[in-house]
C-alpha positions as CSV (number, residue, x, y, z in Angstrom):
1,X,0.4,25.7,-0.7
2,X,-3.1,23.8,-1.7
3,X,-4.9,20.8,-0.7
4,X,-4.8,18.0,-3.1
5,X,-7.3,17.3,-5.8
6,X,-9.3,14.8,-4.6
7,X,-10.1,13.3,-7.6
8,X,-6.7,12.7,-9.0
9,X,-5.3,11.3,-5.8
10,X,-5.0,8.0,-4.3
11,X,-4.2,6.9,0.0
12,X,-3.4,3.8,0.3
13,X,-3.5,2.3,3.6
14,X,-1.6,-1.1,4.8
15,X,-1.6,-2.1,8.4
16,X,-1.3,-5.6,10.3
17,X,-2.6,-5.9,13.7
18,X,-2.4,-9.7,14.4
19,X,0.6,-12.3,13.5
20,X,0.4,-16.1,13.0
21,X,4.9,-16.2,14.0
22,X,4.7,-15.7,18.2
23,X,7.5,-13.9,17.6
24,X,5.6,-10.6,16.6
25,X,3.2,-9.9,19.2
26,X,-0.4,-8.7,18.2
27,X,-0.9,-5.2,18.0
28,X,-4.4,-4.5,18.8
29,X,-3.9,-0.8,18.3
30,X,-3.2,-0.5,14.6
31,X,-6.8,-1.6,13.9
32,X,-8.0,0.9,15.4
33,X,-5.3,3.2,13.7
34,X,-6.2,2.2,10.1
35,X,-9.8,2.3,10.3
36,X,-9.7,5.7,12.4
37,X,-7.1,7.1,9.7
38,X,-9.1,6.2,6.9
39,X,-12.0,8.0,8.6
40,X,-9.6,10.8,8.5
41,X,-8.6,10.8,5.2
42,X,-12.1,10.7,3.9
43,X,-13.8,12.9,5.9
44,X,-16.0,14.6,3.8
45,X,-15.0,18.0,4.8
46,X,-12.1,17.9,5.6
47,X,-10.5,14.9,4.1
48,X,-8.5,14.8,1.0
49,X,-10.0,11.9,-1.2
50,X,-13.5,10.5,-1.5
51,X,-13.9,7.2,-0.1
52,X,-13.6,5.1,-3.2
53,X,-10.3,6.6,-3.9
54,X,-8.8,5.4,0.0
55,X,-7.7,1.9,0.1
56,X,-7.6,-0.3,2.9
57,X,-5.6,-3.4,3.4
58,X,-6.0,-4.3,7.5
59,X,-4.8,-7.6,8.4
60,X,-4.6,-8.5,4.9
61,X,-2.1,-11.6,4.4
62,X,-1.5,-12.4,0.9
63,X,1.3,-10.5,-0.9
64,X,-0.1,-10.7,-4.6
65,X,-3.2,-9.1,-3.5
66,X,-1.3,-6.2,-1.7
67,X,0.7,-5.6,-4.5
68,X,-2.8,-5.6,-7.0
69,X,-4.6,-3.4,-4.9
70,X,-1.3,-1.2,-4.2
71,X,-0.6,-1.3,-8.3
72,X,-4.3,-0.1,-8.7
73,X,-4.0,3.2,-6.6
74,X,-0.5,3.7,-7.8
75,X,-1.3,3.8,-11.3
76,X,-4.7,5.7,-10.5
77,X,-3.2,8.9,-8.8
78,X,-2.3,11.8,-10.5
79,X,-1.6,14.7,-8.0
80,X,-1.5,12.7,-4.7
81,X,-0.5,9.0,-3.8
82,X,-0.4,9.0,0.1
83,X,0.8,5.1,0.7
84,X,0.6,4.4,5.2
85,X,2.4,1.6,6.8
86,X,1.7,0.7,10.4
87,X,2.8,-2.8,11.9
88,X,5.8,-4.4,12.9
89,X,8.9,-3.4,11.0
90,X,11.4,-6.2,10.1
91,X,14.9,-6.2,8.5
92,X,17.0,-9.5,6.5
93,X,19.7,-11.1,8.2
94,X,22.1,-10.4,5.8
95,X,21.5,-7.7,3.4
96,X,19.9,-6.0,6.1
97,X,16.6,-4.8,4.0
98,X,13.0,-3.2,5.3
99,X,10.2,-5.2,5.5
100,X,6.7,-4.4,6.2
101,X,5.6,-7.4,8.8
102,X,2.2,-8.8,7.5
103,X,-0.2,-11.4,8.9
104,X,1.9,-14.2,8.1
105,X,5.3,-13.3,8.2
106,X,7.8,-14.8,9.7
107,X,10.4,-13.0,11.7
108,X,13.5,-14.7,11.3
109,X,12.8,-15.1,7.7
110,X,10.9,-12.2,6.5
111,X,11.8,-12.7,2.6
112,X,9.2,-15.0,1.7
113,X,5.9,-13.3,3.7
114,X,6.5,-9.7,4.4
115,X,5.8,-6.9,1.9
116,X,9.5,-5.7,0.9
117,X,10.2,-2.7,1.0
118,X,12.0,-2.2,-2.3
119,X,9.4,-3.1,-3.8
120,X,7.2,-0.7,-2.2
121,X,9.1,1.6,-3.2
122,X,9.9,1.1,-6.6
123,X,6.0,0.9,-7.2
124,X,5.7,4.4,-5.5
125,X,8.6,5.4,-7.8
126,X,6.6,4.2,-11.1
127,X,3.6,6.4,-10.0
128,X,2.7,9.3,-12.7
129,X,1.9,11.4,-9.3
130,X,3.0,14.7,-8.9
131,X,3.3,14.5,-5.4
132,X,4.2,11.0,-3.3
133,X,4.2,10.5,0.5
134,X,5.1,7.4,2.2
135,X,4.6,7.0,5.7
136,X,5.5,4.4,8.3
137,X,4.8,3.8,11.6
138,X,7.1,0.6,12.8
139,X,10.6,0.7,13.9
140,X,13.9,-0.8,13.1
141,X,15.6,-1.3,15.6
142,X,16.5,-5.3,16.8
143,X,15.4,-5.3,19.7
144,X,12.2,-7.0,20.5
145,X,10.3,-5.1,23.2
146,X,6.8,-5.9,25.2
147,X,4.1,-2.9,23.9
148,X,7.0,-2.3,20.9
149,X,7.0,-2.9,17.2
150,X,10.0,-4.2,16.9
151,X,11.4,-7.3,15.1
152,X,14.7,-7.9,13.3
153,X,17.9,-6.0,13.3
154,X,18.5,-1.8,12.5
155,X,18.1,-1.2,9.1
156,X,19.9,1.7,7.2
157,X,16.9,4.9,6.9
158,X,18.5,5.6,3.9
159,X,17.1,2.9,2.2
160,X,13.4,4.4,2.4
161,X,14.4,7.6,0.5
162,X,12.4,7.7,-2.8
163,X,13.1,10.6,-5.2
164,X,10.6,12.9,-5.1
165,X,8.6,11.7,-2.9
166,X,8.3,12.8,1.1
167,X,9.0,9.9,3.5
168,X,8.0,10.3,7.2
169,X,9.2,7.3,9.6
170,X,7.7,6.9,13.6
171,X,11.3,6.4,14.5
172,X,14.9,6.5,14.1
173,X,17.0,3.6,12.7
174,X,17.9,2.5,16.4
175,X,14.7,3.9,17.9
176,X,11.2,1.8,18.6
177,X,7.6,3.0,17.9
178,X,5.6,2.1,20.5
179,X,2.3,1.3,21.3
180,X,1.4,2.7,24.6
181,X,-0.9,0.9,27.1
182,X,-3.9,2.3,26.7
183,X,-3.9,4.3,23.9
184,X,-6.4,3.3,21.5
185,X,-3.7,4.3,18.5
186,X,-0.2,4.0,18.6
187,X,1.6,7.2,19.7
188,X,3.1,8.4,16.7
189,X,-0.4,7.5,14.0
190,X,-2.0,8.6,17.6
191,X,-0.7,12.0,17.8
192,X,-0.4,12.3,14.2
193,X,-4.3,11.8,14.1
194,X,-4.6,14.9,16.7
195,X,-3.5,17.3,14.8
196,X,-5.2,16.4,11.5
197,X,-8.2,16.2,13.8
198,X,-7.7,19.2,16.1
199,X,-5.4,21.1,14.1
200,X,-1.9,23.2,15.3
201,X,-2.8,26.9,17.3
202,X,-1.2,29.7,15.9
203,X,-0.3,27.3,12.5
204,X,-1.0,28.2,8.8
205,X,-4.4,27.6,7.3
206,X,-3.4,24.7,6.1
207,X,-1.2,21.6,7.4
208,X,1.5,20.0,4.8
209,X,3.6,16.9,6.4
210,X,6.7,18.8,6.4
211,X,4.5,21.1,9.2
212,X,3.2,18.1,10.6
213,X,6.5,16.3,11.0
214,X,8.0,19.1,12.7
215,X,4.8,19.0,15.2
216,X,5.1,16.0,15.1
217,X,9.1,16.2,16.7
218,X,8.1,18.3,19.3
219,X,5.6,16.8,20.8
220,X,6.8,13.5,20.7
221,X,10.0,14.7,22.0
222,X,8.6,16.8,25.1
223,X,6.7,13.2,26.0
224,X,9.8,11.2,26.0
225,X,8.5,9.4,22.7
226,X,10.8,7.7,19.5
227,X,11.6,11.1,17.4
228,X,9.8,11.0,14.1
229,X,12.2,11.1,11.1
230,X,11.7,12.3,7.6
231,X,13.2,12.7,4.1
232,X,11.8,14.8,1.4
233,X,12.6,15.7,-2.2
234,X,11.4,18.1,-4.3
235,X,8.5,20.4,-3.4
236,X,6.5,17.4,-2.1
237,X,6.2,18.9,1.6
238,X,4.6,22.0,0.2
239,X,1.5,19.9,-0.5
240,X,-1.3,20.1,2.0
241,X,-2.8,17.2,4.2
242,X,-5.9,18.8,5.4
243,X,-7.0,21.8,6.7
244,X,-5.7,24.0,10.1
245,X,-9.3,23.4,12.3
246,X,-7.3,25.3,14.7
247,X,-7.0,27.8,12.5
248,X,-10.4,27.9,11.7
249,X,-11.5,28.3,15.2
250,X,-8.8,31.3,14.9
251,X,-10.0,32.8,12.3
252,X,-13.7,32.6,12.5
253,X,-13.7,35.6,15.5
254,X,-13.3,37.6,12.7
255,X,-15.1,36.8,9.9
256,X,-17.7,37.0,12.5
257,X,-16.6,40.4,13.5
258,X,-16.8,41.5,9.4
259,X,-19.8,40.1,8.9
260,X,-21.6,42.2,11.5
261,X,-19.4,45.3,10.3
262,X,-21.2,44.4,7.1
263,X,-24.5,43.8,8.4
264,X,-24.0,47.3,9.9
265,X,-23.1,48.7,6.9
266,X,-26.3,47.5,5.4
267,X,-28.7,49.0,7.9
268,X,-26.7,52.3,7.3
269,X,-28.0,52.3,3.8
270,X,-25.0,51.1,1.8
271,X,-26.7,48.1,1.1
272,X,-23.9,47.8,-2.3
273,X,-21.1,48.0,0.0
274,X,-22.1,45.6,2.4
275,X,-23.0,42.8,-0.6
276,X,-19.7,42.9,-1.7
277,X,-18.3,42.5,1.9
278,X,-20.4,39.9,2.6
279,X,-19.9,38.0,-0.4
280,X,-16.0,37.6,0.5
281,X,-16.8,36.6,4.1
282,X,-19.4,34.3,2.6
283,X,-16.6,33.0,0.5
284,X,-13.5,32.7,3.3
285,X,-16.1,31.0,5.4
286,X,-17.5,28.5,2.8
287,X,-13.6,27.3,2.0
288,X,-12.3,27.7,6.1
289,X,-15.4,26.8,8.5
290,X,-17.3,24.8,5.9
291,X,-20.6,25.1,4.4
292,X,-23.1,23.6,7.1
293,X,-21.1,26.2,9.5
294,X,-23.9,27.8,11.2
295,X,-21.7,31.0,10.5
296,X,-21.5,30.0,6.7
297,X,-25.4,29.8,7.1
298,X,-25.7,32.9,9.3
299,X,-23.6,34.9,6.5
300,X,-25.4,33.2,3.1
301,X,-28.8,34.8,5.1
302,X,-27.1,38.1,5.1
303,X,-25.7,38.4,2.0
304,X,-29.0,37.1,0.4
305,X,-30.8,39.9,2.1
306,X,-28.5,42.2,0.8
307,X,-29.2,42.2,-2.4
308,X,-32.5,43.0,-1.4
309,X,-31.9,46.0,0.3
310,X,-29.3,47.0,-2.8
311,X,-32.2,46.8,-5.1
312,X,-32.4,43.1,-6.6
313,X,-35.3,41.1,-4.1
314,X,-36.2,38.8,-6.5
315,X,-32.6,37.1,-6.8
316,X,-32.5,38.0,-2.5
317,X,-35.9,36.0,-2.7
318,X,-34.7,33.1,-4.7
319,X,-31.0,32.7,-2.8
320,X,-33.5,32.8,0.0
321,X,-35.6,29.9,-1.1
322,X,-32.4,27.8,-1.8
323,X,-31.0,28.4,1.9
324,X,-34.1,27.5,3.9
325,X,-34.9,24.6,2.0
326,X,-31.0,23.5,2.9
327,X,-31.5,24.8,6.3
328,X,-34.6,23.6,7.6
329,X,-32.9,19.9,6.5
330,X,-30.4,20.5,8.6
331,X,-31.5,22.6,11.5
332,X,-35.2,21.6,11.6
333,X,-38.1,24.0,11.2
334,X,-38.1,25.7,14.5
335,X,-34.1,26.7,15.1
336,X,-34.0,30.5,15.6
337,X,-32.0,31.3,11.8
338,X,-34.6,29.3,10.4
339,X,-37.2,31.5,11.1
340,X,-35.0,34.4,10.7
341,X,-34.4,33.5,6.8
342,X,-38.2,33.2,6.1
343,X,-39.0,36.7,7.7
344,X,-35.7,37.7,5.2
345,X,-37.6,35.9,2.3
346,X,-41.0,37.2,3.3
347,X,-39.7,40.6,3.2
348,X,-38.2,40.4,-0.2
349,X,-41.0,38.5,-2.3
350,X,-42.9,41.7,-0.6
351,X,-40.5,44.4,-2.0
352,X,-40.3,41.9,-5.5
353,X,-44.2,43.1,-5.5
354,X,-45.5,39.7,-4.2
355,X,-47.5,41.1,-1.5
356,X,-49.8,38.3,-0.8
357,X,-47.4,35.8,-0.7
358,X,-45.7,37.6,1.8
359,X,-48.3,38.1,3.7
360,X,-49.4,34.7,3.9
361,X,-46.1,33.7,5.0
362,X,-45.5,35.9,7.8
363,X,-49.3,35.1,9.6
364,X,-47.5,31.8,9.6
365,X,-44.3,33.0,10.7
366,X,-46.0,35.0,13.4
367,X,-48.1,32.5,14.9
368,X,-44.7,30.3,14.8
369,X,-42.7,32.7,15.9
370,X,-45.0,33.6,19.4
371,X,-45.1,29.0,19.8
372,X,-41.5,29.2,19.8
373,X,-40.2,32.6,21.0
374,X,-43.5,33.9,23.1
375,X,-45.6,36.4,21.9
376,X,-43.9,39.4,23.1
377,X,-40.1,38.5,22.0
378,X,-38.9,41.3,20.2
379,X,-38.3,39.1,17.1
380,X,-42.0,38.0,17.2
381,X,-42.8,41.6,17.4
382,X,-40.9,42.6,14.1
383,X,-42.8,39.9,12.8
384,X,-45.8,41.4,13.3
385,X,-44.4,45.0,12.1
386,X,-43.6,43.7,8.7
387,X,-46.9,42.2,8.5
388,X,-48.9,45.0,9.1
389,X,-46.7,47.3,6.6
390,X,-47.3,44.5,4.0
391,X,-51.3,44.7,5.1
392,X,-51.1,48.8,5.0
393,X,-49.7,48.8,1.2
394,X,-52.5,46.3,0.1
395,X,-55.5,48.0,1.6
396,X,-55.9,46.3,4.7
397,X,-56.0,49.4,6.7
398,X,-58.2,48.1,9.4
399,X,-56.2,45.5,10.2
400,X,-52.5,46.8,9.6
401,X,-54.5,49.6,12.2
402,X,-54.8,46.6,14.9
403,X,-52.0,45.1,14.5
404,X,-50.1,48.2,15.3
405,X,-51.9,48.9,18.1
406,X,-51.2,46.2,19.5
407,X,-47.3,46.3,19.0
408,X,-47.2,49.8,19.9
409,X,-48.5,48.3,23.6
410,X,-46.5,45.3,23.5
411,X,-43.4,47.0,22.8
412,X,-44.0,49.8,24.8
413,X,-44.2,47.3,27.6
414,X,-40.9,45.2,26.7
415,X,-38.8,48.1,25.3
416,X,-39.8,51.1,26.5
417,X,-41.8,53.9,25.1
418,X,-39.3,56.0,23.9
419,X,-37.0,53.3,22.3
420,X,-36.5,53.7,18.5
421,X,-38.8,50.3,17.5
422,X,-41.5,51.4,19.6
423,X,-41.5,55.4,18.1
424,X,-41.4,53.9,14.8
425,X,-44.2,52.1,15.5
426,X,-46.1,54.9,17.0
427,X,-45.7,57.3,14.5
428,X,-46.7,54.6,11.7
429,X,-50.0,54.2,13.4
430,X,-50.8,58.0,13.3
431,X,-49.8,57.6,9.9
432,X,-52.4,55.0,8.5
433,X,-54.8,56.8,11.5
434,X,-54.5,59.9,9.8
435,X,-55.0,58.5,6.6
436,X,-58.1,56.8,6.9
437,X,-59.5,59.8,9.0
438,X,-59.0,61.7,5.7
């Protein structure tokens, strides 16, 4: 199971949501459908194709230009042609054919304005595409109902199989699709958006159409709704549409959970071990949650520091660099794992034997730190440890001396005397006392 290469595939998507013939009643929600399923499609994280590679045909009347624009993508795609329907679905009189209902068809003569389906298929057929999906959201029954898309008589579902391709149809041969009063979406594109949007609890980490059609059965089933139908050929339905959010938000627990075990790991000196943990979190994350994920972020910070504690700060200091330039973009200067990675990166240009770089940054990073956190937050008072051990190992003595002082008292006061930062802290400033008494 994988998702699609988005640059070898093609969606095309055809939908008519108002008709010239009074016969076919406007259907205001398929605009909404097509646009909101392109957005879909082309979401940039969890889409499948870039938006040049989605084409859109809303309300589009003229046949020839259907069938260029349809003959484009077709001929384009190489792993995925994804070709969407939605509108009124209408069948001959005689020979009792599908036809796709455009602007300007007629519906008791759909030959000579509606986009055959034949031909449809027969140009999904010619595709060099590995992997072919047609869906359709109309119905085919003859009956013409109010808040339906009907029009024309039943037509034979067997007509819309397409060898190896995966066909999934809103409705069975005598059944309607409707278009519920207000819905924005029409119920089956409607509920199929849901789960591509809010993924399936308990589902794989991925969704193909054969595990969103038999969603897609259930639910509509359990609301009284037309049953969804599909045909499939080959291993088509193995293909993935987009990625399980659900799953995600199922999975993310624990990679959360490993990456403090890692963390952990890390402060009980096996910095090695904890890198390589970190790294394959850092890597499930980046392909699962995404990677502006605040925990993608969270865990690139980590594993970044890592290597620092392992015995490599310069490349901790550059991966550093690279992550709070991206993240100070996108969280702003003053968000809490901001700050965090430039005390990370000020403590590993120090250990890389850039000491008054360091120490530059973290006066900075103090005073912004106490604006932001208050003076006496314990974060604002590591701050001000790792300055002053930066200040001891360069001479400073005096101040390094004052400094410590003065967290000794503040953290005294917020922690307690005898908790392990504030000892620490203590017995450091006996230390450098000691020394510079000698």
């Amino acid at each position: 199971m994988r998702l699609p290469d988005p640059h070898r595939s093609r969606v095309v998507l055809i939908g008519a949501s108002q008709y010239s013939d009074p016969q076919l009643p406007d259907l205001p929600a398929v605009h909404r459908t097509v646009t909101d399923m392109a957005g879909l499609f082309t979401d940039p994280t969890y889409g499948v194709v870039p938006e040049g590679h989605c084409t859109v045909l809303l309300d589009e009347g003229d046949l020839r230009t259907i069938g260029q624009r349809l003959r484009a993508a077709v001929d384009e795609a190489e792993d995925l042609l994804l070709v969407y329907f939605a509108g009124h679905g209408l069948v001959s009189s005689r020979r009792h054919d599908l036809y796709l209902a455009l602007a300007d068809s007629e519906w008791a003569a759909p030959e000579f304005n509606s986009l055959e389906y034949d031909k449809l298929r027969n140009a999904v057929l010619d595709s060099p595409a590995s992997n072919k999906i047609v869906i359709l959201d109309c119905c085919f029954s003859g009956r013409a109902v109010t808040d339906t898309m009907a029009g024309g008589d039943s037509g034979k579902l067997e007509q819309l199989e397409v060898k190896g391709t995966y066909v999934l149809t809103s409705a069975e041969r005598d059944q309607v699709a409707l278009a519920l009063p207000g819905e924005d979406h029409t119920a089956f594109s409607g509920r199929l958006m849901r789960l591509l949007r809010e993924g399936v609890v308990g589902g794989p980490e991925f969704l193909t159409i054969e595990d969103l059609y038999k969603r897609l059965k259930k639910l509509m089933a359990a609301e009284g709704l037309s049953a969804p139908l599909n045909r499939g050929a080959g291993t088509v339905d193995q293909i993935a549409l987009g990625v399980n959010r659900a799953f995600a938000a199922t999975v993310g627990p624990e990679l959360r959970k490993s990456h403090a075990e890692a963390v952990q790991q890390g402060k009980d000196g096996d910095w090695k071990g904890a890198s390589n943990l970190l790294q394959k979190v850092l890597d499930e994350q980046t392909r699962i949650l995404g990677p502006e994920h605040p925990d993608t972020l969270r865990t690139r910070q980590s594993y970044a520091h890592s290597l620092g504690g392992a015995g490599d700060p310069m490349e901790a200091a550059q991966l550093l660099r690279q992550l709070l330039a991206y993240q100070s973009g996108l969280l702003g200067p003053d968000h809490e794992d901001v700050l965090r990675t430039r005390q990370f990166l000020a403590v590993n240009l120090g250990e890389a034997g850039y000491r008054e770089e360091a120490i530059g940054m973290l006066r900075v990073l103090l005073a912004d730190r106490g604006r932001v956190l208050g003076a006496e937050n314990p974060h604002t008072l590591r701050t001000r440890h790792v300055l002053a051990r930066n200040l001891m190992l360069t001479g400073a003595a005096d101040e390094a001396v004052a400094l410590l002082r003065q967290l000794v008292a503040e953290r005294g006061r917020v922690l307690g005397e005898e908790h392990p930062h504030t000892r620490r802290a203590r017995e450091e400033l006996a230390d450098v006392e000691s020394e510079e008494a000698g």
